[in-house]
Chimera marker file (.cmm) of the C-alpha trace (Angstrom):
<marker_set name="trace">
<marker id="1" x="82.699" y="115.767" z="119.173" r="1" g="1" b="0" radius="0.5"/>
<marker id="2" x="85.046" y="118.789" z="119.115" r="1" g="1" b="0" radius="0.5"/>
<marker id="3" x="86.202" y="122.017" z="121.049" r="1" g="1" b="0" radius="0.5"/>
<marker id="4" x="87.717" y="124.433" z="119.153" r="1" g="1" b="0" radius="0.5"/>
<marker id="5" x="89.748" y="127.047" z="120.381" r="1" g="1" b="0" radius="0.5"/>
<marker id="6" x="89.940" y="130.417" z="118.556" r="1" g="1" b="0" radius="0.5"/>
<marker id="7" x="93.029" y="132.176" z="119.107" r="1" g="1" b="0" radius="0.5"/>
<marker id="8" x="93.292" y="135.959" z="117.912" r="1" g="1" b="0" radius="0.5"/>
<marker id="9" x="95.812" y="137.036" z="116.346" r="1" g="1" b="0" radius="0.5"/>
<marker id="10" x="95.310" y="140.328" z="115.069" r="1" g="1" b="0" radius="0.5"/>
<marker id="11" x="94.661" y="143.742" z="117.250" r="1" g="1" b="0" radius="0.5"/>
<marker id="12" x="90.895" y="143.463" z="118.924" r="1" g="1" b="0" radius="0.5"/>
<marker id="13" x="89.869" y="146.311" z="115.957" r="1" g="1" b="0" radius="0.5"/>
<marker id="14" x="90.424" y="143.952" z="113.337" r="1" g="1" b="0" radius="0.5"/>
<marker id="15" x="88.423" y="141.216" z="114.999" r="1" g="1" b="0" radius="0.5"/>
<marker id="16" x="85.771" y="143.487" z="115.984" r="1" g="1" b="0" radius="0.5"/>
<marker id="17" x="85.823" y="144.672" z="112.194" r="1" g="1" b="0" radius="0.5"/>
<marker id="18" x="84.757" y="141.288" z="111.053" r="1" g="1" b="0" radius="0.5"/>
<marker id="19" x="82.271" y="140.602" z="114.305" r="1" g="1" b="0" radius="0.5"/>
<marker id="20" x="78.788" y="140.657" z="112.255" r="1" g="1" b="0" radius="0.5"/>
<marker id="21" x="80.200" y="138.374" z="109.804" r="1" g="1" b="0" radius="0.5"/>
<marker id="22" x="81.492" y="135.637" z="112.470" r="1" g="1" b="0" radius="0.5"/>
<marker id="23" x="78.468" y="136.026" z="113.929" r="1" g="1" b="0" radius="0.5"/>
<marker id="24" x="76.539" y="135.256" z="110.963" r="1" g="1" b="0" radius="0.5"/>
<marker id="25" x="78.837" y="131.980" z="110.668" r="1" g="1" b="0" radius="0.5"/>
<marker id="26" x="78.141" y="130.905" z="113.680" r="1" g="1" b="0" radius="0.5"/>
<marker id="27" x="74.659" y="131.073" z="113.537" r="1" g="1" b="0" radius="0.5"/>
<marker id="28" x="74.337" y="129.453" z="109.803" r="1" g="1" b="0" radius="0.5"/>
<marker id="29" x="76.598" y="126.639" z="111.589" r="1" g="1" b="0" radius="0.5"/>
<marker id="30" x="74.355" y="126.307" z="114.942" r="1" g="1" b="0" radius="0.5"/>
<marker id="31" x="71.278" y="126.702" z="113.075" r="1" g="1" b="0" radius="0.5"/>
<marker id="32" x="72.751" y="123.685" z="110.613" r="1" g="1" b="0" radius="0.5"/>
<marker id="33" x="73.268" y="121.575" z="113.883" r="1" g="1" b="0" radius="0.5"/>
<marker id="34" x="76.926" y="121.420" z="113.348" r="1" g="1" b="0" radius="0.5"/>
<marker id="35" x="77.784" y="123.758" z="116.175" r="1" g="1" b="0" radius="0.5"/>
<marker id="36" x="76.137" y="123.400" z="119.762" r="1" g="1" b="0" radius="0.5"/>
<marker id="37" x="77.643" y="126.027" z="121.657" r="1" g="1" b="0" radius="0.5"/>
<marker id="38" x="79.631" y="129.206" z="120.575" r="1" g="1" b="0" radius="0.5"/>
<marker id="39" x="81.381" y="132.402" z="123.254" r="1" g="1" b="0" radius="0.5"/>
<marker id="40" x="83.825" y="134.133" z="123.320" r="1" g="1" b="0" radius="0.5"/>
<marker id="41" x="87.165" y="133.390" z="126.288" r="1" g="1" b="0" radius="0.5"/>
<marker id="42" x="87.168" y="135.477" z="128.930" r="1" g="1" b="0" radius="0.5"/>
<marker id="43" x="90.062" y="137.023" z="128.961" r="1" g="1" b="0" radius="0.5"/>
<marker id="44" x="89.003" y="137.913" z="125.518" r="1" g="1" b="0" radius="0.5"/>
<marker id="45" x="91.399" y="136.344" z="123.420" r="1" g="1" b="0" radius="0.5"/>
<marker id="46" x="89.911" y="134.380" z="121.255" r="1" g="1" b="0" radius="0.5"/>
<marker id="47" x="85.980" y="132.085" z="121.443" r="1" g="1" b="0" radius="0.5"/>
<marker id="48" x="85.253" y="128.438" z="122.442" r="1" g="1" b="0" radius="0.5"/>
<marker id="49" x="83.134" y="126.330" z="119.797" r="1" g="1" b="0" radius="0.5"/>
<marker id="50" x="81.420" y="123.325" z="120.731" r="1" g="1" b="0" radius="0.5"/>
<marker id="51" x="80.658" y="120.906" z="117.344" r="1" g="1" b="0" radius="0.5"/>
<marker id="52" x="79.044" y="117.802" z="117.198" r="1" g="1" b="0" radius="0.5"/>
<marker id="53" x="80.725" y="114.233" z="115.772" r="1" g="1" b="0" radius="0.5"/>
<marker id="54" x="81.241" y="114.824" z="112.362" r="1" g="1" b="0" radius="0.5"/>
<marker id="55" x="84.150" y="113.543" z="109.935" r="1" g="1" b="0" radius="0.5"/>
<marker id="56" x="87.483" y="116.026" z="110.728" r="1" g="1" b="0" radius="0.5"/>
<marker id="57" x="87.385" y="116.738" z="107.070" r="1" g="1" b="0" radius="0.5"/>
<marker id="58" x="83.774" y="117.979" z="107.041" r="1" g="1" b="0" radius="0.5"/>
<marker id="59" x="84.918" y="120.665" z="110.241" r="1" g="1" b="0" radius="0.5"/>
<marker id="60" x="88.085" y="121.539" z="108.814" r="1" g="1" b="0" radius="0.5"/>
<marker id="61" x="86.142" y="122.486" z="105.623" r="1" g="1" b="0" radius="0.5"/>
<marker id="62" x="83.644" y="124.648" z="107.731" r="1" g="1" b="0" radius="0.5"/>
<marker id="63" x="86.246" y="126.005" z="109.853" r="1" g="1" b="0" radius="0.5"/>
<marker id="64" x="88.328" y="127.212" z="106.807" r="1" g="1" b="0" radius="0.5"/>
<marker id="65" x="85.112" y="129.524" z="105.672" r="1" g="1" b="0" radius="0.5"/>
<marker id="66" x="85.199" y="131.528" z="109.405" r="1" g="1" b="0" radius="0.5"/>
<marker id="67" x="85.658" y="134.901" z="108.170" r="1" g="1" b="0" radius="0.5"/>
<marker id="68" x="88.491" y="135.269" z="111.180" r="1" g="1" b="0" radius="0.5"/>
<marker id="69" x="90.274" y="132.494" z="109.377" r="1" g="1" b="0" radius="0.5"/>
<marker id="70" x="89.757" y="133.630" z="105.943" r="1" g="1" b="0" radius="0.5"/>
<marker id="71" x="91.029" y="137.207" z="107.074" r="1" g="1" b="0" radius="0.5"/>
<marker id="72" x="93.850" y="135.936" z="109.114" r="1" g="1" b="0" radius="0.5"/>
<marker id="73" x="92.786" y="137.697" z="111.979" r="1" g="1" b="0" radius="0.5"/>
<marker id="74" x="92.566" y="133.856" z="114.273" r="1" g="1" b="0" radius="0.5"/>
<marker id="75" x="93.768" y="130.829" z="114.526" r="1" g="1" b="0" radius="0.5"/>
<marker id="76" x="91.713" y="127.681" z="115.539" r="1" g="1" b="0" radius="0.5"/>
<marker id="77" x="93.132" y="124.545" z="117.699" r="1" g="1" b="0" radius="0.5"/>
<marker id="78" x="90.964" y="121.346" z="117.008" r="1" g="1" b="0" radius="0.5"/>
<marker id="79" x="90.705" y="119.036" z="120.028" r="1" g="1" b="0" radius="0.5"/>
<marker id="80" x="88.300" y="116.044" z="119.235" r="1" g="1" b="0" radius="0.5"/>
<marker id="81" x="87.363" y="113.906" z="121.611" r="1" g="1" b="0" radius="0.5"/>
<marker id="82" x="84.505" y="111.397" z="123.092" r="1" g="1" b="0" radius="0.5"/>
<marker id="83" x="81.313" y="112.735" z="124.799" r="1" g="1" b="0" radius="0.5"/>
<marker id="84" x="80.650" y="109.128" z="126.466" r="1" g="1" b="0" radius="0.5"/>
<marker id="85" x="78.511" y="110.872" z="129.394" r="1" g="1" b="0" radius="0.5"/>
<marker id="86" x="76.230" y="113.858" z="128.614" r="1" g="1" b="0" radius="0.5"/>
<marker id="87" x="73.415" y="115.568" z="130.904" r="1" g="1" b="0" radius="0.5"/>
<marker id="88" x="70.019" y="114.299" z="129.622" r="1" g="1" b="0" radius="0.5"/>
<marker id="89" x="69.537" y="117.094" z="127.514" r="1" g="1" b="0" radius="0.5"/>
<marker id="90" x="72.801" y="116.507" z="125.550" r="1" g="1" b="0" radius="0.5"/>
<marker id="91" x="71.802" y="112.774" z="124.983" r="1" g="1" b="0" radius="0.5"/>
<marker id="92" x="71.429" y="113.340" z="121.067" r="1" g="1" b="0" radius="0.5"/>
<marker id="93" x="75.387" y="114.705" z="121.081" r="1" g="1" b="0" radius="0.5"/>
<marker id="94" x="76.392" y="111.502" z="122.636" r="1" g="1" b="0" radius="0.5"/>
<marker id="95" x="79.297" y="109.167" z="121.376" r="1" g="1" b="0" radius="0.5"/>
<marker id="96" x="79.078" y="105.419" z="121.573" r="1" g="1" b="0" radius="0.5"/>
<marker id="97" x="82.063" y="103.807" z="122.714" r="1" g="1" b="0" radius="0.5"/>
<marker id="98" x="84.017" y="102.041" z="119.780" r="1" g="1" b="0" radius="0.5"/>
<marker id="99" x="86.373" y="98.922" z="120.459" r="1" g="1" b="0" radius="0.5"/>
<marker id="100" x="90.015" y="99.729" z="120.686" r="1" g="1" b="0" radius="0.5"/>
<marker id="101" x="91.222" y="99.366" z="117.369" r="1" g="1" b="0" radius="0.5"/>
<link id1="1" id2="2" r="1" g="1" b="0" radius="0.2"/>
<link id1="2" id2="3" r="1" g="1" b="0" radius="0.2"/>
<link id1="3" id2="4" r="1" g="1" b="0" radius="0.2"/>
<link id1="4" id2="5" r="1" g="1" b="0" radius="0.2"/>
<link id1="5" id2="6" r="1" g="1" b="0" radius="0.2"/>
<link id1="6" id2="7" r="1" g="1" b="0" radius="0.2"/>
<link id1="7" id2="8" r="1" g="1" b="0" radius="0.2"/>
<link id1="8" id2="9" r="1" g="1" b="0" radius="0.2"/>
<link id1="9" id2="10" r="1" g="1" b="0" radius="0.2"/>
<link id1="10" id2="11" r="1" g="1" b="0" radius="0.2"/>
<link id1="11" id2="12" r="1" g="1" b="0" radius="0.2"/>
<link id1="12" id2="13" r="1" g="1" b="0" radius="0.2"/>
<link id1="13" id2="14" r="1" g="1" b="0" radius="0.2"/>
<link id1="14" id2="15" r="1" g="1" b="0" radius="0.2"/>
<link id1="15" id2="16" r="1" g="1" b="0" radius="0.2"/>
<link id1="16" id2="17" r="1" g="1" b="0" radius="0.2"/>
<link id1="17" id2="18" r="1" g="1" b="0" radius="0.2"/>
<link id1="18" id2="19" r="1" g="1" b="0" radius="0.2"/>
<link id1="19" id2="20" r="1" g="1" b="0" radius="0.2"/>
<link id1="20" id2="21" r="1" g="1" b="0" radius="0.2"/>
<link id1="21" id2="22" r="1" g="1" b="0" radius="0.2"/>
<link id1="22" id2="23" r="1" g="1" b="0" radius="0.2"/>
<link id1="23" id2="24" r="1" g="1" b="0" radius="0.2"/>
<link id1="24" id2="25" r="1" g="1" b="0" radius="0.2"/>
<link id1="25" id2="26" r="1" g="1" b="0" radius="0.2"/>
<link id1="26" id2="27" r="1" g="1" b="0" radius="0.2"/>
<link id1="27" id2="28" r="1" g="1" b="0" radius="0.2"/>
<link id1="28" id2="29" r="1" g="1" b="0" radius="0.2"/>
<link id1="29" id2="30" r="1" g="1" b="0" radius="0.2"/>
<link id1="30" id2="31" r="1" g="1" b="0" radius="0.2"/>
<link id1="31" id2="32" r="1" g="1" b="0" radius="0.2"/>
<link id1="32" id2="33" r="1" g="1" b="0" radius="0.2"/>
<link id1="33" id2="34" r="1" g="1" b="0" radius="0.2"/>
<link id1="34" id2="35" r="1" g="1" b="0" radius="0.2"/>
<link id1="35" id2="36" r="1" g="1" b="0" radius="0.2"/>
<link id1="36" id2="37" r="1" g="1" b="0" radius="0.2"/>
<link id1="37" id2="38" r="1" g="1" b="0" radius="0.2"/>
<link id1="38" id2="39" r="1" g="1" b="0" radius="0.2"/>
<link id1="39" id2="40" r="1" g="1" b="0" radius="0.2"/>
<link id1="40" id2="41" r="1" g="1" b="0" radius="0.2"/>
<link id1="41" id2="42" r="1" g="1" b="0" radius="0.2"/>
<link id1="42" id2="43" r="1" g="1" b="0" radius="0.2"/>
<link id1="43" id2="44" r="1" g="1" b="0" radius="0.2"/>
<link id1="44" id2="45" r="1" g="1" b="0" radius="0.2"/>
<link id1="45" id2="46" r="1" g="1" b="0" radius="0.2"/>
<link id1="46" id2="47" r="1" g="1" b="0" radius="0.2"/>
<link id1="47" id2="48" r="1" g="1" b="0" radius="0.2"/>
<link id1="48" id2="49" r="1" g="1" b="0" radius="0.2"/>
<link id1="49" id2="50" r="1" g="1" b="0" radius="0.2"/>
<link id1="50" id2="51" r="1" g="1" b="0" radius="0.2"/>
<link id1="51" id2="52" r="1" g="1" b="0" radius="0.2"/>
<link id1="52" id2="53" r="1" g="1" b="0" radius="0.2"/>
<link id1="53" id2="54" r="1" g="1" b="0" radius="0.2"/>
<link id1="54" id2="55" r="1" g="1" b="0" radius="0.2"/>
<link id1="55" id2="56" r="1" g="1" b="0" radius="0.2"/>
<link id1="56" id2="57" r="1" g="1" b="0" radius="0.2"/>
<link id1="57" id2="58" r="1" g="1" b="0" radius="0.2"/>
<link id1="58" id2="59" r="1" g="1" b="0" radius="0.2"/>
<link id1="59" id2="60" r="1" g="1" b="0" radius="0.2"/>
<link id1="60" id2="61" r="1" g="1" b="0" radius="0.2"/>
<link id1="61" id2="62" r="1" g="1" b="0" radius="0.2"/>
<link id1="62" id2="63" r="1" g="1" b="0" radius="0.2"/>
<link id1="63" id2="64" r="1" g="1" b="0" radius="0.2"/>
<link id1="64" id2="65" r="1" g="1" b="0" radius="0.2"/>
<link id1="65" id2="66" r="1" g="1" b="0" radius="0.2"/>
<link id1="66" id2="67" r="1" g="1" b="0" radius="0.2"/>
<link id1="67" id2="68" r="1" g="1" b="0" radius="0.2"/>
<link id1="68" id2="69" r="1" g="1" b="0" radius="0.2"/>
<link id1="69" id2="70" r="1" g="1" b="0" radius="0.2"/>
<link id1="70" id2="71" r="1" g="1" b="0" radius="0.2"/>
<link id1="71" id2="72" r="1" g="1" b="0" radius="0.2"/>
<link id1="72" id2="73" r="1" g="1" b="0" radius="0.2"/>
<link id1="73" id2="74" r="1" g="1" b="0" radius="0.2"/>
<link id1="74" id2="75" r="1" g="1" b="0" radius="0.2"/>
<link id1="75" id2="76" r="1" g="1" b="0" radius="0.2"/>
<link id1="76" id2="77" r="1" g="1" b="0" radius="0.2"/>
<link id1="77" id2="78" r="1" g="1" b="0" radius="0.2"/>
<link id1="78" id2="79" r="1" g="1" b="0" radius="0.2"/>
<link id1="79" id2="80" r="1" g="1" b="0" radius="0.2"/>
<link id1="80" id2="81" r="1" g="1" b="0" radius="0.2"/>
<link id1="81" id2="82" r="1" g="1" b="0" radius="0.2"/>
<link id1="82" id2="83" r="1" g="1" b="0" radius="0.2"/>
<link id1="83" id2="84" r="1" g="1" b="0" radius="0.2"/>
<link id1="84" id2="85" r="1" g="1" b="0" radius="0.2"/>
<link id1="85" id2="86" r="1" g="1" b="0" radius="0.2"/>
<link id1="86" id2="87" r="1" g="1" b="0" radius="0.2"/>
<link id1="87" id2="88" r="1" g="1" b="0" radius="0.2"/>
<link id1="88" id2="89" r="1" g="1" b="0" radius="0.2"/>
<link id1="89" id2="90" r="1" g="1" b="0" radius="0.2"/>
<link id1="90" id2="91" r="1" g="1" b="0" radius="0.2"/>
<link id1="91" id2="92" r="1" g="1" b="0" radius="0.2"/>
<link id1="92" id2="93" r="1" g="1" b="0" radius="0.2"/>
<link id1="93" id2="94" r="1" g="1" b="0" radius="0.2"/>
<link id1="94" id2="95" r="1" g="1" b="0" radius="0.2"/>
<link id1="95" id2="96" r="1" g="1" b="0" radius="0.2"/>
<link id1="96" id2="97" r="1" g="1" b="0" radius="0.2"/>
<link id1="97" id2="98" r="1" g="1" b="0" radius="0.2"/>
<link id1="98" id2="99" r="1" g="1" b="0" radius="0.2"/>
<link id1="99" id2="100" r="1" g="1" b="0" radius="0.2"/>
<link id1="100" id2="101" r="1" g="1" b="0" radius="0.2"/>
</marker_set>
């Protein structure tokens, strides 16, 4: 599983410019299943997304088509890591715990 962390780095006019088309992303993404949860960080400076396990090449390739990205107006910071206990209703997003390699 992943959080990324958006980080804007163009004035709040230019993201706000390219809003309905982020927006759009997100939803083609959470409607796809790749994304579980999306917001923005309060202070706003950037958003939060929550994806599920996938292959780091299959997210980097989504994350390259954000329209923040491919405008340059935000920067994303990948942290991947192991959802080994979820809430019942999170069960599905689970990770199985792999022997150390």
């Amino acid at each position: 599983m992943y959080v990324v962390l958006v980080h804007y780095t163009a004035p709040l006019a230019e993201v706000d410019a390219l809003l309905a088309d982020h927006s759009e992303w997100l939803a083609h993404h959470q409607d796809s299943g790749e994304f579980i949860a999306a917001g923005r960080r309060h202070p706003r400076t950037g958003g939060v997304i929550i994806a599920r396990s996938m292959s780091r090449g299959q997210l980097d390739a989504i994350l390259a088509t954000d329209p923040f990205v491919v405008h340059k107006v935000a920067k994303q910071e990948v942290i991947e890591f192991q959802a080994l206990r979820t809430i019942p209703e999170l069960a599905d997003y689970a990770d199985h715990l792999t022997p150390a390699e």
